[in-house]
N, C-alpha and C positions, 0 to 999 in steps of 0.2 A: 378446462382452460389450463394452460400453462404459463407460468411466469419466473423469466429466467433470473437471474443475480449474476451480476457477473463479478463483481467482488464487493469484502465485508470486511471491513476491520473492527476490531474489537480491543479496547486498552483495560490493562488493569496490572495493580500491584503484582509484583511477584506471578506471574501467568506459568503454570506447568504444565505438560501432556497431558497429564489429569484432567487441567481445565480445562483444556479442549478440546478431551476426551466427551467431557461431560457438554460442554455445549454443542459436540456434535448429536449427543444423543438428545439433547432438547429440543434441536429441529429435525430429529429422527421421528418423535413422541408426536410430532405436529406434522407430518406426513412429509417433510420435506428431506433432501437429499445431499450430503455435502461432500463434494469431491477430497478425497483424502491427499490425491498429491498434490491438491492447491492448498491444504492445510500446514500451516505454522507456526510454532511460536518462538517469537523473536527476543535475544537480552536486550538488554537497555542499553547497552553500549553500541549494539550492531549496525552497520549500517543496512537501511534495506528499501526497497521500494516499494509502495504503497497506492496501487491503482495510477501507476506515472508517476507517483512525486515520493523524492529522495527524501527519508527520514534519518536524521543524522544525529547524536545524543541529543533529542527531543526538537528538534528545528525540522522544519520541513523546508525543502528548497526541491527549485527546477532542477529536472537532471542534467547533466554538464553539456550536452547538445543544444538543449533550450539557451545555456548563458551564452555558450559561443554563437547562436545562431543572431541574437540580442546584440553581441557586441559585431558583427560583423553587421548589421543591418546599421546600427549607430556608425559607424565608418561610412557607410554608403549614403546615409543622410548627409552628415559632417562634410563629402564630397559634392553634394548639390547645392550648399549655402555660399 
């Protein structure tokens, strides 16, 4: 049997290559397989996306497609009342 992952985040203090060195070999130890150039590790400051959603100094929000699509759909409401 197979069973795929399609993504995995992982938070913690201070995260190095190391870390992730080391947790890729933890699901190495457990037969499982982790694609290296979907591997990263990201500062605190960074912006970055996360499975769809925009992670921004600690806030997660919709990515900027989602708000415009949001405020054009409220326009085309606000035209039917």
């Amino acid at each position: 049997m197979s069973v795929y992952v399609d993504d995995l985040c992982i938070s913690m203090q201070q995260a190095s290559d190391t870390d992730l060195q080391w947790i890729v070999d933890q699901f190495a130890c457990h037969g499982l397989e982790v694609h290296n150039k979907k591997s990263r590790v990201f500062r605190r400051k960074e912006t970055r996306v996360v499975t769809g959603v925009v992670v921004k100094a600690g806030v997660a929000r919709a990515p900027n497609h989602s708000h415009e699509r949001t405020v054009q759909l409220k326009k085309e409401m606000g035209k039917l009342t």
